[in-house]
C-alpha positions in Angstrom: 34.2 -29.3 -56.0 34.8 -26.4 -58.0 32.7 -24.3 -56.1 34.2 -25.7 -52.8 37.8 -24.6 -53.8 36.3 -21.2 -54.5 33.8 -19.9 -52.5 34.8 -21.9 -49.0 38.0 -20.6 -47.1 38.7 -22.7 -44.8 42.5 -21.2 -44.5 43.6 -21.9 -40.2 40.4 -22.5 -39.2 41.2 -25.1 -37.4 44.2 -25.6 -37.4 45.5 -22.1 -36.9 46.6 -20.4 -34.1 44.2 -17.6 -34.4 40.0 -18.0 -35.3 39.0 -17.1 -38.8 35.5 -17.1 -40.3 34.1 -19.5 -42.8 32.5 -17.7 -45.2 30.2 -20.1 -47.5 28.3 -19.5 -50.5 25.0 -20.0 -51.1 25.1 -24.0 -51.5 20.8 -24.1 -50.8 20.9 -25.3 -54.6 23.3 -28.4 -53.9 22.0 -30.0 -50.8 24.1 -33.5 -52.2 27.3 -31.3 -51.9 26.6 -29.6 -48.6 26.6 -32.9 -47.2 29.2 -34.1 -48.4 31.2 -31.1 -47.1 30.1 -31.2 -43.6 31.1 -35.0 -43.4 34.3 -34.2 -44.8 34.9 -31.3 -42.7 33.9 -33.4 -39.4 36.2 -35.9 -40.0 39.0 -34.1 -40.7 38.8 -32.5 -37.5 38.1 -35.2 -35.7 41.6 -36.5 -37.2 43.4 -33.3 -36.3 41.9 -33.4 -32.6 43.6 -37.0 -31.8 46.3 -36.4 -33.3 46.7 -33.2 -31.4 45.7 -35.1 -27.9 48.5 -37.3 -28.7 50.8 -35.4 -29.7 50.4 -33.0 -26.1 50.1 -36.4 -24.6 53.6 -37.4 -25.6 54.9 -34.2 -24.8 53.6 -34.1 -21.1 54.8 -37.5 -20.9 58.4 -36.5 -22.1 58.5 -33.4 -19.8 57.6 -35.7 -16.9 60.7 -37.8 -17.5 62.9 -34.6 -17.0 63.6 -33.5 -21.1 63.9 -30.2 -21.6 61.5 -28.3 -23.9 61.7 -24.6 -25.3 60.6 -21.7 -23.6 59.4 -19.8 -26.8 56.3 -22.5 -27.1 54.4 -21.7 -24.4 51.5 -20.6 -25.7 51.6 -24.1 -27.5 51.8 -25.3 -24.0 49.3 -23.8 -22.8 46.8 -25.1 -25.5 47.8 -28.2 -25.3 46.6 -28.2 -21.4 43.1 -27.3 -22.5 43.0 -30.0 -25.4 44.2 -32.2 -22.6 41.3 -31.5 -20.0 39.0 -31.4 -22.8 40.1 -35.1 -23.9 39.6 -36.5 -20.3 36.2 -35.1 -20.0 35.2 -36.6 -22.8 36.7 -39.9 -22.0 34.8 -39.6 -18.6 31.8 -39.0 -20.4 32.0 -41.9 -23.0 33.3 -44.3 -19.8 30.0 -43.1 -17.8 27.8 -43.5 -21.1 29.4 -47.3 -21.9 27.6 -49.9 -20.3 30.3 -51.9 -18.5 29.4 -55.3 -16.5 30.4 -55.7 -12.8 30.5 -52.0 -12.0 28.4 -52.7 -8.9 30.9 -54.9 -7.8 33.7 -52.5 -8.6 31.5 -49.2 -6.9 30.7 -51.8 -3.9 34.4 -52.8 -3.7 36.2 -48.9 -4.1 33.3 -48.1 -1.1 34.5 -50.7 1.1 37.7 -50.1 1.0 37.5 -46.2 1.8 35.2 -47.4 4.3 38.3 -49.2 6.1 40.7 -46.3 5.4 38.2 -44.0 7.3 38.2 -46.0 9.8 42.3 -47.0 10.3 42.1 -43.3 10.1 39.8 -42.7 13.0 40.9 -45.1 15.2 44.8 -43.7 14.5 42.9 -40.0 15.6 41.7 -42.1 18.9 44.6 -43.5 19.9 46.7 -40.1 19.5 44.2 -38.5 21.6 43.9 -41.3 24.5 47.8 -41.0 24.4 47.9 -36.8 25.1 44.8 -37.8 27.5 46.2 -40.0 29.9 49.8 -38.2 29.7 47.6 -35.0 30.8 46.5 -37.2 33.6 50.3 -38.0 35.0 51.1 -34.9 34.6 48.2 -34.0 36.8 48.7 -36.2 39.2 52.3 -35.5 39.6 51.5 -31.0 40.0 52.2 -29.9 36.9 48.9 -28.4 36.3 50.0 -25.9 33.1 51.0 -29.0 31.2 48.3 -31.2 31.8 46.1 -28.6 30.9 48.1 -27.9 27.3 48.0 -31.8 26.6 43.9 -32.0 27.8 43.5 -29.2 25.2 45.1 -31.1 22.0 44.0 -34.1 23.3 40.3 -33.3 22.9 41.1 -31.1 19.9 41.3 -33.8 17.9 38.6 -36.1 19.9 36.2 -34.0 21.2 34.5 -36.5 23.8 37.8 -38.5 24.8 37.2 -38.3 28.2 34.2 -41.1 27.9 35.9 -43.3 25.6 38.8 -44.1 28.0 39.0 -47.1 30.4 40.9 -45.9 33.1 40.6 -49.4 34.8 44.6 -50.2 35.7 46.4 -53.5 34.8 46.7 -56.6 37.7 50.0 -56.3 39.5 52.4 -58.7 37.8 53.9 -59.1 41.3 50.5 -59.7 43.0 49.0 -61.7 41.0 48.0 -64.6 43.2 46.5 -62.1 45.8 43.1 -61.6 44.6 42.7 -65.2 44.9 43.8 -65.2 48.4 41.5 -62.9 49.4 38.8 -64.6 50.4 38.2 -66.3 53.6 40.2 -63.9 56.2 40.4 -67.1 58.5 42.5 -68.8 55.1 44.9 -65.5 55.0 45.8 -65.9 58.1 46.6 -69.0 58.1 49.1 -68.5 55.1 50.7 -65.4 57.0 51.6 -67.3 59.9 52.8 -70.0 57.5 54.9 -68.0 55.8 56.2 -66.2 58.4 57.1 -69.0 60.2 58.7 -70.5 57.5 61.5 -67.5 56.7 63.6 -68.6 60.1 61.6 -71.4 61.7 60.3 -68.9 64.3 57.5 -66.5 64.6 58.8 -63.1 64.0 56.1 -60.2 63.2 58.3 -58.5 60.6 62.1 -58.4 59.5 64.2 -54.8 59.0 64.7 -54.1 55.8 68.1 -52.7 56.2 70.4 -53.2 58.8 70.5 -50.8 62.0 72.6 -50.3 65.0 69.6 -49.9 67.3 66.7 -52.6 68.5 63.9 -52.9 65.8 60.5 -53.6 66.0 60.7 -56.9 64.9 62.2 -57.9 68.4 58.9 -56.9 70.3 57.6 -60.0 71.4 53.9 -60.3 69.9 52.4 -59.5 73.7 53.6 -56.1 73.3 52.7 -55.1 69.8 49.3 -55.9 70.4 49.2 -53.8 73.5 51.0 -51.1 71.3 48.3 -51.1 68.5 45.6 -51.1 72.1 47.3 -47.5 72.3 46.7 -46.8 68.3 43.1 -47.7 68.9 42.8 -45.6 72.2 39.8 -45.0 74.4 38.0 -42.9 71.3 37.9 -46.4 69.2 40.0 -45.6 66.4 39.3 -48.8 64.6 40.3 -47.0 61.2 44.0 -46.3 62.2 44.2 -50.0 63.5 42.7 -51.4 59.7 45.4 -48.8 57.8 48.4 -50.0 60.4 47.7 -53.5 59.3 48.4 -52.8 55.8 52.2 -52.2 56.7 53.3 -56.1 56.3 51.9 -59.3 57.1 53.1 -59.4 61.0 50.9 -56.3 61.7 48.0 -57.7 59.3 48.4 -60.6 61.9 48.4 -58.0 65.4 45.7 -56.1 63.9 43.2 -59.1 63.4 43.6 -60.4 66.8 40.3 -60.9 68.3 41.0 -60.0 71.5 41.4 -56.3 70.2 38.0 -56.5 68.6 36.1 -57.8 71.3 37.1 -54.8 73.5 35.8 -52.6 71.4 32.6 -54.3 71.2 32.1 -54.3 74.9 32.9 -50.9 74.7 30.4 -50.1 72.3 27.1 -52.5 73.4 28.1 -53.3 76.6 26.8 -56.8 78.0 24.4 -57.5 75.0 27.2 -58.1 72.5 28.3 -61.7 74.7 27.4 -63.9 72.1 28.8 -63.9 69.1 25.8 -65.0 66.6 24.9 -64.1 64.0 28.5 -63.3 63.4 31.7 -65.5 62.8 33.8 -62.8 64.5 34.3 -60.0 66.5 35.8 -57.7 63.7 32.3 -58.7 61.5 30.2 -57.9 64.6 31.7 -54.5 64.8 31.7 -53.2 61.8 28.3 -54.7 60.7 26.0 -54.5 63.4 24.3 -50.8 63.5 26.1 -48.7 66.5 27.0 -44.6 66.3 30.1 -43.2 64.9 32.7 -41.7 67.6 35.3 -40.6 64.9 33.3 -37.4 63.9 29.9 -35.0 64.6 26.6 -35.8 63.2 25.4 -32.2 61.6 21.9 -31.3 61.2 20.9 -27.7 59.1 17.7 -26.0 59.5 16.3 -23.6 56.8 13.1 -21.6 57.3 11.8 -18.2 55.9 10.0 -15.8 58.3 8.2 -12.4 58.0 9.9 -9.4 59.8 8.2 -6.3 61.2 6.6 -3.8 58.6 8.0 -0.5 57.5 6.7 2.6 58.9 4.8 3.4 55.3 3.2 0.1 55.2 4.8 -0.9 51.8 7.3 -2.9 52.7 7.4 -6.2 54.9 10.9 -7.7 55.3 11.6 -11.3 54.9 14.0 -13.2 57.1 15.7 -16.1 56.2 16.9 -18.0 59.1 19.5 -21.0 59.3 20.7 -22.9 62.3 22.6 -26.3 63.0 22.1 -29.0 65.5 24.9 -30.9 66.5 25.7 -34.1 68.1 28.9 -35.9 69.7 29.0 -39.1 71.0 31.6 -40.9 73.0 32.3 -44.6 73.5 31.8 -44.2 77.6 27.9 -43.3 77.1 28.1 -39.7 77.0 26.7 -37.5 74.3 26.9 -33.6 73.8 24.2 -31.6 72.1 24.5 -28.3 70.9 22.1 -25.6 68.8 23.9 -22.7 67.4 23.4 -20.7 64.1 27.6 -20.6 63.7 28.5 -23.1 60.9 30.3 -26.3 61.4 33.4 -24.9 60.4 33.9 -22.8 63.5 32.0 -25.3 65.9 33.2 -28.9 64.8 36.8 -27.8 66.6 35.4 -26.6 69.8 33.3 -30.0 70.2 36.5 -32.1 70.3 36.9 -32.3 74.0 34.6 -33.5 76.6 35.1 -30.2 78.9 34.3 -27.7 76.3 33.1 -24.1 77.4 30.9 -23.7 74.3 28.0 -21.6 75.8 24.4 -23.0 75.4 26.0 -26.8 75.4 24.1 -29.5 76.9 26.1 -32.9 78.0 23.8 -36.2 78.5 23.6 -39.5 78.3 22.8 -42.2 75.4 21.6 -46.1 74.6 21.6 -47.8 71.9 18.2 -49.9 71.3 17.3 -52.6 68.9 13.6 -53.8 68.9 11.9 -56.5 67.1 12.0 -55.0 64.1 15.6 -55.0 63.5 15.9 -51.4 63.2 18.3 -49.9 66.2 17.2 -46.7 67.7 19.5 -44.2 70.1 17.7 -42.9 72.8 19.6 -39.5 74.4 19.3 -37.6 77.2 20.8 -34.2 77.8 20.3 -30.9 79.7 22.4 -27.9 81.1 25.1 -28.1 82.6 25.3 -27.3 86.6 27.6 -25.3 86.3 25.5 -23.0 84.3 23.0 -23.4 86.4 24.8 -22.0 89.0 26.0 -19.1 87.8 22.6 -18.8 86.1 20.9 -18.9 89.8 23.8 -16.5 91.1 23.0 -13.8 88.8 19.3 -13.9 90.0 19.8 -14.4 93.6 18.8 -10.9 94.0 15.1 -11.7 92.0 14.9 -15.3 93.9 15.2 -13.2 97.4 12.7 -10.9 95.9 10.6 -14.0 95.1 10.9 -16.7 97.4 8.3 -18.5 95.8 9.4 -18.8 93.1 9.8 -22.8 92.1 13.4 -24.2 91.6 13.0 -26.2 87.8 15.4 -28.8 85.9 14.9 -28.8 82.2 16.0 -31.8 80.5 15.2 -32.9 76.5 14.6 -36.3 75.5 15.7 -37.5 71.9 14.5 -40.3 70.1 16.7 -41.2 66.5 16.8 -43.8 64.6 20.1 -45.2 62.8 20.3 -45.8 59.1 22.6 -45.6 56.2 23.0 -43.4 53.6 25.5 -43.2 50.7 28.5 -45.3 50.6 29.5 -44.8 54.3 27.6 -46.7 57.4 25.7 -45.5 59.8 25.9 -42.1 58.6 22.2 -40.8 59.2 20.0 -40.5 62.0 16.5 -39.5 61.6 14.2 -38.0 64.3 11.1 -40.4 66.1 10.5 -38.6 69.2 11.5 -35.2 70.9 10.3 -33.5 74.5 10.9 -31.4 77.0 10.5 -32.7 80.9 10.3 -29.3 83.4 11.0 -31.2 87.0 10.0 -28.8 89.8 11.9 -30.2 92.3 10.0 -28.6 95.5 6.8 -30.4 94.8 8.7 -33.2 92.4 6.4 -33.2 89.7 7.3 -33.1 86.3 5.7 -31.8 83.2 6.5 -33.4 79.8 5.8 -31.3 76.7 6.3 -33.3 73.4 7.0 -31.7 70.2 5.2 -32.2 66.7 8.2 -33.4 64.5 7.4 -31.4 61.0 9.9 -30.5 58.6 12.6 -28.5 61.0 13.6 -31.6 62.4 15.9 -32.4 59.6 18.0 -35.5 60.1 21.8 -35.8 61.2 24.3 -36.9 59.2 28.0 -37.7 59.6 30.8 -36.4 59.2 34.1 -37.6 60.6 36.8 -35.2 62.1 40.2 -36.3 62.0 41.5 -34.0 64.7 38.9 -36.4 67.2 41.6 -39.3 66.9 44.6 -37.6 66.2 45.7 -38.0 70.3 45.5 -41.1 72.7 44.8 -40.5 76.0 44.0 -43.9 77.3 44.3 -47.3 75.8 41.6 -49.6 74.8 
């Protein structure tokens, strides 16, 4: 021990503030002493260490409860810090290297439970951004364009695909409630709306002002005289869609507009003779709008698309391409009359000069039209058109001068006959026609023969399709 005490400073070096070497003799001759001195020296700084962690641990824990300590030990502060997140490493390490039963359980159970928080979390995110979502869509719907797109922005900000994750389906009417089940049988709704309209004043009365006015309302019609009012609505042109949205006013009208006697005019009007019987049907609303039949409340539009060669340049390297486009169209009328025109204009500036029956649209030809259902329960529209006479006229006025010249020459009728066949297409009815048959019959009429030339139907026969013009129905000339 001797030697220890002389030849081994040990002065601050570990407990001082600053390092200091050890400077040992040579102890290779007393290997019993060395080791006696290296387990002293470990435990005694061992003991300093938890001592130290304690005592910075019971300083932190005093300067968390609001005690003031001195400004002049900050540098004692400061190691204390270090011995403090040198102690919870190793406390982290021992914990990791103990072996500890359950910690499965515990792991599994810490999991679950952030498991859930992430999800409360996400489905908090969701419902933020379904809230900004569907206020974006009011404010849509209502014009104010600049804030719907702000809240569209944060709303998919913080969802991303919002859009699909929303059910925009809309809650029952608490007011309506019962009205889904009375939709049914149109025969049993009916019945209930004469019921109760019967029932509010023990009289049939078609509807009842809703505030009170000086003049005569419309709820002292008699019922004769509505009906022959909403004849008007439907007109000559068979508006049958103004009469289905005038019936949605109240239940008196729902009554007017389902009366069958309106219905079965317009089925005369439409098949004529062959529409007497009522089967397959139940009614004459059912046999209207299901049976096949053509559309008067628009134009059915077909576009034609072909590429041709043009004429070569005068170098021979270049040969233009022509890419030609032209439109058929066809209006029918309820009377039987049909008007077919082919023009390269688009339907924009020709569906408005096609409303009227006397049109002055050049190149026009005005025919005739049936409607055909064969044993194959598919219905066919057979049409018939040609020139005008009038153009005809004029046509043979301006030549008069060559037909003097040329009194041989033979005096011809041209005439086209169209074969179509009606089908659906998309959600609407009766939209489409596609082409079976197409000809040209030249009648000479000195000699009266005729010469029919029939057409291969290849790709430019596109089919029509519908499309209905508001501006056809928006008068009533005549009523039904």
């Amino acid at each position: 021990m001797l030697i220890l005490n002389e030849s081994l400073f040990i002065y601050s070096a570990v407990r001082g503030k600053s390092t200091k070497w050890l400077h040992f003799c040579d102890l290779s001759n007393f290997p019993d002493v060395l080791s006696v001195f290296l387990t002293v020296i470990c435990r005694h700084s061992f003991e300093y260490v938890y001592g130290q962690q304690k005592t910075t641990m019971a300083e932190s824990i005093i300067n968390s409860r609001g005690i003031v300590e001195d400004h002049d030990e900050d540098n004692e502060v400061s190691d204390s810090n270090l011995q403090v997140e040198l102690n919870v490493f190793r406390a982290q390490w021992m914990s990791e290297l103990k072996p500890n039963s359950g910690s499965n359980g515990g792991n599994r159970g810490l999991s679950s439970r952030a498991a859930d928080l992430r999800r409360k979390q996400e489905l908090a995110r969701e419902e933020k951004a379904r809230e900004l979502f569907l206020k974006a869509v009011e404010e849509e719907e209502n014009g104010a364009v600049y804030e719907a797109i702000k809240y569209y922005r944060r709303a998919m900000q913080i969802v991303p695909d919002i859009e699909f994750k929303i059910n925009y389906s809309r809650s029952p009417d608490p007011d309506g409630g019962n009205e889904k089940d009375m939709d049914g049988e149109i025969e049993d709704l009916l019945a209930y709306f004469h019921q109760q309209l019967i029932l509010q004043d023990n009289s049939l009365k078609i509807c009842v002002p809703e505030v009170e006015m000086t003049q005569m309302h419309i709820s002292a019609l008699p019922p004769e005289v509505l009906i022959y009012i909403f004849r008007w609505v439907v007109s000559s042109d068979l508006d049958l869609r103004a009469l289905e949205q005038l019936s949605l006013v109240c239940r008196g009208f729902y009554i007017c507009a389902r009366d069958p006697e309106i219905w079965r005019l317009a089925c005369l009007r439409v098949w004529g003779r062959s529409c007497t019987k009522l089967v397959p049907f139940n009614s004459w609303r059912e046999m209207f709008l299901e049976r096949p039949r053509v559309r008067f409340d628009g134009v059915y539009i077909s576009k034609t698309a072909y590429i041709r060669q043009g004429e070569e340049s005068l170098d021979g390297f270049y040969r233009a391409w022509h890419q030609v486009e032209y439109y058929r169209y066809l209006r029918f009328f309820p009377d039987g009359q049909v008007m077919m025109l082919t023009t390269p204009e688009d339907p924009l500036v020709t569906v408005p000069r096609l409303r009227s029956r006397n049109t002055r649209v050049e190149s026009i030809m005005c025919g005739h039209y049936r409607l055909s259902q064969d044993t194959d329960n598919q219905t066919k529209v057979f049409v018939v058109v040609s020139k005008r006479k009038e153009e005809k006229v004029a046509e043979y006025q301006r030549n008069s001068r060559f037909c003097r010249r040329n009194p041989a020459a033979p005096e011809t009728e041209h005439s086209f006959h169209v074969g179509l066949q009606l089908s659906s297409g998309g959600r609407q009815s009766f939209n489409k026609l596609n082409w079976i048959h197409h000809s040209c019959h030249i009648n000479y009429r000195s000699t009266g023969e005729t010469v029919v030339t029939a057409f291969d139907l290849d790709q430019m026969y596109a089919s029509f399709f519908f499309a209905r013009v508001k501006s056809y129905t928006a008068f009533s000339e005549r009523p039904l």
